[in-house]
Each structure stands twice: as structure tokens, then as C-alpha cells.
C-alpha positions as CSV (number, residue, x, y, z in Angstrom):
1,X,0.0,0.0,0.0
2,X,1.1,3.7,-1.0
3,X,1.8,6.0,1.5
4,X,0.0,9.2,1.6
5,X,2.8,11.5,-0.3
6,X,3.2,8.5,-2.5
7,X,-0.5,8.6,-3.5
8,X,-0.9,12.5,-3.3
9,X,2.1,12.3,-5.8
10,X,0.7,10.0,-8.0
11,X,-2.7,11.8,-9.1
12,X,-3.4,13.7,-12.1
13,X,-2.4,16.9,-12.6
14,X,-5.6,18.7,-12.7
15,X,-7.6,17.2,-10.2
16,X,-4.7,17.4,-7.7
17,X,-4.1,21.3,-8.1
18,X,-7.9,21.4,-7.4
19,X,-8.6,19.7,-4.8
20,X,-5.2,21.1,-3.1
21,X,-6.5,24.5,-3.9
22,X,-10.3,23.7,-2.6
23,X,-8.8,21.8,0.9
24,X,-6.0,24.9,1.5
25,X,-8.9,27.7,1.1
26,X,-11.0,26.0,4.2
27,X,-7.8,25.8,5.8
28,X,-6.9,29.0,5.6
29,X,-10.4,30.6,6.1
30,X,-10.5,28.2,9.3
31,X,-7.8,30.2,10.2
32,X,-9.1,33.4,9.9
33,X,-6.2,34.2,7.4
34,X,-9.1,36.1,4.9
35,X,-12.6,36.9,4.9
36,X,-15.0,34.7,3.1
37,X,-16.6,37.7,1.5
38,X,-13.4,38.5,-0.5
39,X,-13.5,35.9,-2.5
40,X,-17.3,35.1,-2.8
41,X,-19.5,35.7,-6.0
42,X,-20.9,38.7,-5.2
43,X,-22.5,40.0,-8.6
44,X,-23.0,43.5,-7.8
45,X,-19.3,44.1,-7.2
46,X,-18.4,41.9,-9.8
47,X,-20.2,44.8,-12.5
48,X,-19.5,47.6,-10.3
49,X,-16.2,47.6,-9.0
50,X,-14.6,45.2,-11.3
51,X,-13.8,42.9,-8.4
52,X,-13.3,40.2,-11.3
53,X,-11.2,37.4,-9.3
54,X,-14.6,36.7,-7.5
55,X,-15.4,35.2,-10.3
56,X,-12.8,32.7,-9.8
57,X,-12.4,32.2,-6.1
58,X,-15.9,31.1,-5.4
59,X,-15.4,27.9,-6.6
60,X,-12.1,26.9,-4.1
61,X,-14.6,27.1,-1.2
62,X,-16.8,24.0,-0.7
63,X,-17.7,24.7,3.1
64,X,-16.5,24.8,6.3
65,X,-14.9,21.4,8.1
66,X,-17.8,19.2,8.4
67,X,-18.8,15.7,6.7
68,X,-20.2,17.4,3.6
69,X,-16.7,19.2,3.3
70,X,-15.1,16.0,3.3
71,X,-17.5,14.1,0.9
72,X,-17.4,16.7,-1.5
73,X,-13.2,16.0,-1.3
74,X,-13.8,12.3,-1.6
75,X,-15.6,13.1,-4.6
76,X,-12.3,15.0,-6.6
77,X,-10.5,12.8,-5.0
78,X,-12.8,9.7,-6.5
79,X,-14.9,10.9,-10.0
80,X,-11.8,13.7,-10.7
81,X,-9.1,11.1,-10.4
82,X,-11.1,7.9,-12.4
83,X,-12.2,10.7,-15.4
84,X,-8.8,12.1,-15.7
85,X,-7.0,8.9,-15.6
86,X,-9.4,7.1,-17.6
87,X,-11.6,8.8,-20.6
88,X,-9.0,11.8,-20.1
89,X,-6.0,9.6,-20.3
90,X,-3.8,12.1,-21.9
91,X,-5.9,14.5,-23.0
92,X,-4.8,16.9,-19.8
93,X,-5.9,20.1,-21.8
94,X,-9.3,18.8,-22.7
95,X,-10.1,18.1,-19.0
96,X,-9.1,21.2,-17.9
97,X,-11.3,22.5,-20.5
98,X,-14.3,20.5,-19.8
99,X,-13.8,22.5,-16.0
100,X,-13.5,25.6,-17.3
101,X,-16.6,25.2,-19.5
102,X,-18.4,23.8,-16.5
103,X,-17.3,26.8,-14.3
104,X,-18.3,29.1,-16.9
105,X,-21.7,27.4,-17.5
106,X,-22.5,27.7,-13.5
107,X,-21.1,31.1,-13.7
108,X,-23.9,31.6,-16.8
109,X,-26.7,30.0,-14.8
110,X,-26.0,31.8,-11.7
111,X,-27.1,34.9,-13.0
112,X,-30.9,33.8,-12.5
113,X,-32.0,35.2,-9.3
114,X,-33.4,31.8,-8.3
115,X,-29.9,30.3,-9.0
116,X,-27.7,32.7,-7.3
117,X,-25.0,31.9,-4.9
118,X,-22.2,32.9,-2.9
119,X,-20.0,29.7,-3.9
120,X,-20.7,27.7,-7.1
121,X,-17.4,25.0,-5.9
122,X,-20.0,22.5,-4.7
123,X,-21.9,22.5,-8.4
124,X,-18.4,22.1,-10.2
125,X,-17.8,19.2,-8.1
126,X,-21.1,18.2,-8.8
127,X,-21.1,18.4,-12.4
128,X,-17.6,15.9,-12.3
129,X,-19.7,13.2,-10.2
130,X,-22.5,13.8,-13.9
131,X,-19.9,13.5,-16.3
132,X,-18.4,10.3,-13.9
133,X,-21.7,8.6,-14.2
134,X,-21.9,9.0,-17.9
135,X,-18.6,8.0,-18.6
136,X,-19.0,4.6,-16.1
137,X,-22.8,4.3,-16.3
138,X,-22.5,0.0,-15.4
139,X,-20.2,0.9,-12.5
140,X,-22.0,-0.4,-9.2
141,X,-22.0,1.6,-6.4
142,X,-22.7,1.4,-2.9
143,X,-24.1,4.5,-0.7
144,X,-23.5,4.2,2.8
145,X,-23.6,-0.1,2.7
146,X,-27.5,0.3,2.5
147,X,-28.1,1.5,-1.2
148,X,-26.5,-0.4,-4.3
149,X,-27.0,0.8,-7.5
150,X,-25.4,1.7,-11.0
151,X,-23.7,4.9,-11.6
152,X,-25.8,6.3,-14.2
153,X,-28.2,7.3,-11.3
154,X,-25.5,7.9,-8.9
155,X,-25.9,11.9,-9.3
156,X,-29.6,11.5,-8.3
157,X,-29.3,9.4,-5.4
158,X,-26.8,11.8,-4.1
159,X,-29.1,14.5,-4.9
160,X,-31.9,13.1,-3.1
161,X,-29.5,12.3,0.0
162,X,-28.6,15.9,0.0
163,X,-32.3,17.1,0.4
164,X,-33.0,14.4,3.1
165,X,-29.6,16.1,5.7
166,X,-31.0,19.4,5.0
167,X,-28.3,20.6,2.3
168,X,-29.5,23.0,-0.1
169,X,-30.8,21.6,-3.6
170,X,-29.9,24.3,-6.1
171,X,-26.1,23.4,-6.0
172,X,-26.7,20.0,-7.0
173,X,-29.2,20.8,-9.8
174,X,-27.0,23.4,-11.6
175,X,-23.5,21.3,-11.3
176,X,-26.2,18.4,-13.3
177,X,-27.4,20.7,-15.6
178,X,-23.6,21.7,-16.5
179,X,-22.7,18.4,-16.6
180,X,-25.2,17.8,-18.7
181,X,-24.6,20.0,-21.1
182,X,-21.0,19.5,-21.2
183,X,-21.6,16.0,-22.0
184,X,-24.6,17.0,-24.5
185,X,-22.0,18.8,-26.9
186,X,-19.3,16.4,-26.5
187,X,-20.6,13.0,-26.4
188,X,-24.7,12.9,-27.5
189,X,-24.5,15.9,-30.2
190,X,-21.7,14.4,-32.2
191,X,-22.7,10.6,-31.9
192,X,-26.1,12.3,-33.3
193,X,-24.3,13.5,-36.5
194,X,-23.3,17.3,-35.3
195,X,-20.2,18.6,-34.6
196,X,-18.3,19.3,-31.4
197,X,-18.7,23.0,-31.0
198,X,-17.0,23.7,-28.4
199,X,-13.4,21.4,-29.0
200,X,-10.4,22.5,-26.6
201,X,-9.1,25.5,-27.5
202,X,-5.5,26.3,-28.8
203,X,-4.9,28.3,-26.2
204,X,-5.9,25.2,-23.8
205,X,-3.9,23.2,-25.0
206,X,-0.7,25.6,-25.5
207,X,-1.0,26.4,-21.6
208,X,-1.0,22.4,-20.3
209,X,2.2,22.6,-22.5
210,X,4.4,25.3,-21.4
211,X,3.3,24.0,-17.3
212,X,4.4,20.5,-18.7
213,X,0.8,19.2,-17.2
214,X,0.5,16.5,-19.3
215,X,-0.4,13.5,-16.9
216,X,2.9,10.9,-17.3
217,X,1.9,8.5,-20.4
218,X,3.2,5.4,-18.1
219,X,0.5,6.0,-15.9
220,X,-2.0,3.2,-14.5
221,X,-5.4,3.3,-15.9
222,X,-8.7,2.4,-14.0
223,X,-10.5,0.2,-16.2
224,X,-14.5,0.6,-15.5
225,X,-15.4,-1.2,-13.0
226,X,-18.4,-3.6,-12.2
227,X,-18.6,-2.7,-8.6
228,X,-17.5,-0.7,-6.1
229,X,-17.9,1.4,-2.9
230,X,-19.7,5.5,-2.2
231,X,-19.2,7.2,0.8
232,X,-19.3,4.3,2.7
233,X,-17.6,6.6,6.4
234,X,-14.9,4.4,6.5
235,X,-12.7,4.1,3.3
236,X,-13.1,3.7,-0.4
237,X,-11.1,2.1,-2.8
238,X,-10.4,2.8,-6.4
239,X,-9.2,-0.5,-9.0
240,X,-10.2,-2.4,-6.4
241,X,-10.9,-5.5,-8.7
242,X,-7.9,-5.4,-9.8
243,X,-6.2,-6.0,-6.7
244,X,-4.1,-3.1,-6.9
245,X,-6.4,-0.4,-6.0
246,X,-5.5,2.0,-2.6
247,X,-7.8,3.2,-0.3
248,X,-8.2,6.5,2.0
249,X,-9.2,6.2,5.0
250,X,-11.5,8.4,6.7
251,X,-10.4,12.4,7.5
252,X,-13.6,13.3,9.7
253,X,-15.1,11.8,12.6
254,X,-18.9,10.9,12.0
């Protein structure tokens, strides 16, 4: 078994960066290091006083430290890792791309008054776990031991689980409805006969080049698997059937 640098070493470039950057901003707001409304999406200072990087920082917070903080991790750590190891096997530049077009998509939908919010990380994050369940729609999945089920309606059930504990819905709903449309443009619309209008840009791919991003070509691959583990409180494994897989154990106390 890996040992924790070993594994933090070994994941994908963009998903790592992410989840880094989304784990270090609760840190340092637990900290009291900045202000919470600095870096939220505040529209009206967005158009008024050009306070532009708002439109950016909202998505590194996904809440305070609490069990939802730490699912929401498990999830980069899980859906991120499988869809830029797998499907986005070295395609670094169009991953980062299909985050930027999810962030700007939430950013889009978030200028409905019903849809508004502070902090759209917890959407992005929902809108990989959409794209995961596409991409591995026969993966079986497990929700807290009680639940099995395939991935394809993984989103929903974790939708539903978040309106039982109280959570708010609209989060969820727009990170689908990105997801959604991501995968609408990419995947559906072209198998359909179309065109993929909205391929990687140049400039995409020129920056995963000059940061040398591209994830190593030597890199193990999770195949799809048939079953599998969610949020089960005490660890979850990745490759599992394979008998190489690695598993994290469990960073808060339920």
C-alpha cells in the first residue's frame, strides 16, 4: 500500500491542483487568514467595482470542516481522479477544459435570481460526479452499505440524500445541468451526427504545454469497473478489482 505523499504524488495533474486549492482555502479561512466575503460571487461588485477574481475564487470554497466538506473531497478525489486517468488519459488540456466550460456554465446559470449563490465549488464538483456517471454508467455503487445501484443514477441518489440532511438543492441541480450540457455537446450531439462546437481551444492546450501538465503516459489506468464502494464513512477504494487499488481512509469523525 502507498503512502499518503506517494498517493498524493501519484494523481493527475488537474484534479490534484484542485482539490489542493479547494482543501487549503478552508484551511486558511479556518484560520481566519481572509474573509469569506473576499473571494465570494458577489455579482453586484463583480459589475460595479470590477472585483473580477470573485469570479474565480468562489469555486475553491466547498464549506467549512464538516462531513459534507469532506465528501465533497472524496468526490475529486474519487470521480476527478477515475475521469482524468481514464476517458481523459492524456488528454490533460481537454479536462481542464471541460472545468473551465463547467465553471463558466454555473457562472452563466447563476445569473438567475433563483440560481444565485455565494459559492458555485459545490456545483463544479457536482457536475464531475454527472460526467463520472456518464462516462461509467454500469459501475455499481454502494451509498452508505445500505443503497446499491449503477452509476448512471449515482448523481440522483446523491441528490436526493442531500435534500434528506437538509443541504440546499440548487447546488446539485446546476452542477447536473452543467454536466449535462457538457456532455450534450461532446458525447450525445456528435454521436447524433453534429459537430463538437466547443473542441479545446488552442490556447488550452498551448497552456497544459508550457506548465508541462500533461499527466505521465506510463501511468496506470482504471479500467471501468463492475462494482464498487460511495461514501461508505470508513474508506473507499479505487481499482479495487484489480487487486491493486488504494484506499483513503476516513479524515472526519462521524
Amino acid at each position: 500500500m502507498s503512502s499518503p505523499a506517494e498517493f498524493y504524488k501519484s494523481l493527475p495533474p488537474i484534479t490534484k491542483a484542485y482539490g489542493t486549492i479547494c482543501l487549503m482555502t478552508t484551511v486558511a479561512s479556518h484560520l481566519g487568514l481572509y474573509q469569506l466575503e473576499n473571494i465570494a460571487l458577489i455579482h453586484e461588485l463583480v459589475f460595479s467595482e470590477f472585483q473580477v477574481w470573485r469570479l474565480l475564487t468562489n469555486f475553491f470554497f466547498l464549506g467549512n470542516f464538516s462531513m459534507n466538506f469532506g465528501i465533497r473531497l472524496l468526490m475529486i478525489a474519487r470521480y476527478g481522479v477515475q475521469l482524468e486517468q481514464g476517458p481523459f488519459q492524456r488528454r490533460t488540456a481537454d479536462f481542464l477544459w471541460m472545468m473551465i466550460f463547467g465553471a463558466i456554465s454555473l457562472l452563466a446559470l447563476s445569473i438567475v435570481p433563483i440560481l444565485r449563490g455565494a459559492f458555485l465549488g459545490i456545483s463544479l464538483v457536482f457536475m464531475l460526479l454527472y460526467i463520472w456517471s456518464r462516462e461509467f454508467p454500469n459501475a455499481q455503487v454502494n451509498i452508505y452499505g445500505l443503497v446499491a445501484l449503477k452509476a448512471f443514477y449515482l448523481p440522483w441518489a446523491m441528490l436526493a440524500l442531500d435534500v434528506i440532511f437538509g443541504s440546499p438543492l440548487v447546488p446539485d441541480l446546476m452542477g447536473i445541468i452543467a454536466g449535462h450540457l457538457y456532455y450534450f455537446l461532446t458525447v450525445l450531439h456528435p454521436l447524433a451526427g453534429g459537430r463538437n462546437i466547443i473542441s479545446t481551444p488552442r490556447l488550452v492546450h498551448k497552456l497544459v504545454a508550457r506548465a508541462r501538465l500533461e499527466y505521465p503516459t506510463n501511468a496506470r489506468v482504471p479500467q471501468e469497473r463492475t462494482t464498487g464502494v460511495a461514501f461508505t464513512g470508513r474508506s473507499y477504494r479505487l481499482n479495487s478489482s484489480t487487486g491493486r487499488g488504494f484506499s483513503l481512509r476516513r479524515f472526519w469523525s462521524s
